[in-house]
N, C-alpha and C positions, 0 to 999 in steps of 0.2 A: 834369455837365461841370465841369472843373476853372473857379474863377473868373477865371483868367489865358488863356484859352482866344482872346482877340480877335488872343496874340502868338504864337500858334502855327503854326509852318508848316501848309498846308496838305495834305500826306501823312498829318503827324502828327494831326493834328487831324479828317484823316477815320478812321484807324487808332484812334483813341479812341471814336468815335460807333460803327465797326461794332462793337469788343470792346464796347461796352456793350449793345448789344444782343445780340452771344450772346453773354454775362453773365446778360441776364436770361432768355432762354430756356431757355437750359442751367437755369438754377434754376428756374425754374415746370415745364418740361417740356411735353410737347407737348399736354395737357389742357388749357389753360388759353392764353388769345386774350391776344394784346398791340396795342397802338396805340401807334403813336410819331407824338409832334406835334413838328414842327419847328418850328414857332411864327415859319413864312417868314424864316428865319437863313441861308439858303443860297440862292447862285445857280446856275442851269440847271443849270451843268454841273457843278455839285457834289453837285445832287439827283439827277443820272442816275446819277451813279459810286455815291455812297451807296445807291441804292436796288437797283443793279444786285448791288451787295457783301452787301446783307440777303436780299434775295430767298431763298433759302437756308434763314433762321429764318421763312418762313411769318408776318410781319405781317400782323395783320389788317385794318390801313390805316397808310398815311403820309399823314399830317394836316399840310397850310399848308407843302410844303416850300419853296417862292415865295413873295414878294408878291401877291397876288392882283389887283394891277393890271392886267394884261396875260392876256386870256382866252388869246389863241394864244401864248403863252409857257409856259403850262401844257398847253396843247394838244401843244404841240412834245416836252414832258418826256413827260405821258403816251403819246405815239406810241414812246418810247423805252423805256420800263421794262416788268415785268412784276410790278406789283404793284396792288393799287387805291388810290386817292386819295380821302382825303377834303376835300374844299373848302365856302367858303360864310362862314365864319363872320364876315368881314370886309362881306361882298356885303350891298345892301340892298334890292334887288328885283327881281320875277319876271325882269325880260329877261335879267338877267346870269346867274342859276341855269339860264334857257334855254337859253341861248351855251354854258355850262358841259356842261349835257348832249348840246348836239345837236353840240360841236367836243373836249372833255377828255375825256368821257363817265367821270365818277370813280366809283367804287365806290359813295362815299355824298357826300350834302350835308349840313351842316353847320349850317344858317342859326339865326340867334342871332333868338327871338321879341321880345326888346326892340331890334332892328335892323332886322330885314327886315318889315316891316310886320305884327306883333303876331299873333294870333290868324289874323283874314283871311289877312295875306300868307305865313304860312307852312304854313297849310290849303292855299293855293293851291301853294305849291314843291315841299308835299307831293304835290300831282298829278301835277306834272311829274315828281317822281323815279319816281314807280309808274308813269307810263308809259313811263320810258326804262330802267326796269328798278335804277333806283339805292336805294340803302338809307338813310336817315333818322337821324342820330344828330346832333340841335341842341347845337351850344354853349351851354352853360348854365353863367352864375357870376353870374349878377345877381340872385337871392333868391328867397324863397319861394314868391311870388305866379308868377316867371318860370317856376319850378318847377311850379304848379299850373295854368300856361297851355299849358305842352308835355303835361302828362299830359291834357290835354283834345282836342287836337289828336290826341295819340295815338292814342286808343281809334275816333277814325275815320280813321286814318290806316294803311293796309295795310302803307305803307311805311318804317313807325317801327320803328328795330333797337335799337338803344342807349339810352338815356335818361343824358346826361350830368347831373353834379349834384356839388354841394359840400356838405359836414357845415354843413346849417342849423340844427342843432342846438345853437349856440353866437350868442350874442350879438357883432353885433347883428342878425342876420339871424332868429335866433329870436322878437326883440323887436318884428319886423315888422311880424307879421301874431300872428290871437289862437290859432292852432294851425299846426303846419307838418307837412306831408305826410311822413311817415316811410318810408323800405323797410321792408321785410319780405320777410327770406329774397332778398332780391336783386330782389325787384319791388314797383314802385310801383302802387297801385289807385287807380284813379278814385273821390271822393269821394261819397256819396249827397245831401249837400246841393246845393242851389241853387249857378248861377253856379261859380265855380273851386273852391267849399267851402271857402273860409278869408274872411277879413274885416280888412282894411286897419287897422294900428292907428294911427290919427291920434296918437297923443302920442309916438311913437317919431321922428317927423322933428324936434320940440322935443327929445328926448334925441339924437339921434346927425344935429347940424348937417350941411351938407355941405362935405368938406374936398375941394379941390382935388389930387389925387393926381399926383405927379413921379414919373417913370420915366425919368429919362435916359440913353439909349444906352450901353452897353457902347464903350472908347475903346482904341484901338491906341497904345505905345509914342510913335509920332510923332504922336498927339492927330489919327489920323481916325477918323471914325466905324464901327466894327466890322460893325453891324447893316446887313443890305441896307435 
């Protein structure tokens, strides 16, 4: 999306979001699965219109096109579209993934294991999706070890589709942990060692301090705030 994108009418601004996705469909072709996160940029009735306009290119999910505050706000959205949702990755436990399935009922849940109560709690969200027929694909950007706690959840988890992940193979997320879980060919394997199969590097939090990370809101011409 254009950087200047918060002063754009909003015709224009949706007419950019659908060409870019058939952009990229057109280029991959129909082999090959796409996921669009809206990373909750958009209100109600901006994600009905948008999602109504893609529908078309075959998404595999629309991901966060809301604030994830309000279960029957996304309930409302989802009664309107015909695509599936992925949600969760905000959400940090069982009851609200519950709400999620038994009133949005989204394609897939989302839940971040360093959010939604670690191992436990998202072995547990994992139940709920496989009973309500939903599909599994965690938000993962928090390292290796986070990395090494979805793939453990996975291999008992029916309802595990996706396995999200970032190149940990770069410091400092490499510097971690004393080995990091690599793909192969497109799939991650569960380790044969003990516990998650990797080992916590204690000298790594003395090398990479914790720095307080700013992210301040994208701002409109007349200095209000862009972001829902």
């Amino acid at each position: 999306m254009p950087s200047d994108w918060p002063n754009y009418t909003y015709s224009k601004l949706m007419d950019i979001s659908v060409n870019i996705v058939k952009a990229v469909r057109n280029k991959v072709g129909i082999d090959f699965d796409i996921a669009i996160e809206i990373h909750r940029n958009m209100r109600p009735h901006e994600a009905i219109v948008f999602c109504k306009e893609i529908e078309q290119y075959k998404p595999y999910f629309v991901e966060d096109p809301i604030v994830p505050d309000s279960v029957l706000s996304m309930s409302n959205l989802s009664s309107k579209i015909n695509l599936p949702l992925a949600v969760g990755e905000r959400n940090a436990g069982i009851w609200e993934f519950k709400e999620y399935a038994e009133l949005v009922k989204p394609g897939f849940f989302k839940p971040d294991i360093a959010v939604a109560g670690g191992i436990t709690g998202v072995k547990k969200i994992s139940d709920i999706a496989q009973a309500h027929h939903i599909k599994i694909c965690p938000h993962n950007f928090q390292s290796p070890i986070a990395t090494a706690a979805c793939i453990s959840v996975a291999i008992s988890s029916p309802a595990w589709d996706v396995q999200e992940s970032v190149d940990e193979d770069l410091s400092p997320r490499k510097d971690i942990t004393d080995e990091v879980i690599k793909l192969k060919d497109g799939w991650y394997y569960p380790s044969n060692k003990p516990g998650l199969g990797i080992n916590f590097n204690e000298d790594s939090v003395k090398k990479y301090p914790f720095i307080q990370a700013n992210h301040p809101p994208e701002m409109k011409d007349d200095g209000s705030i862009a972001i829902n």
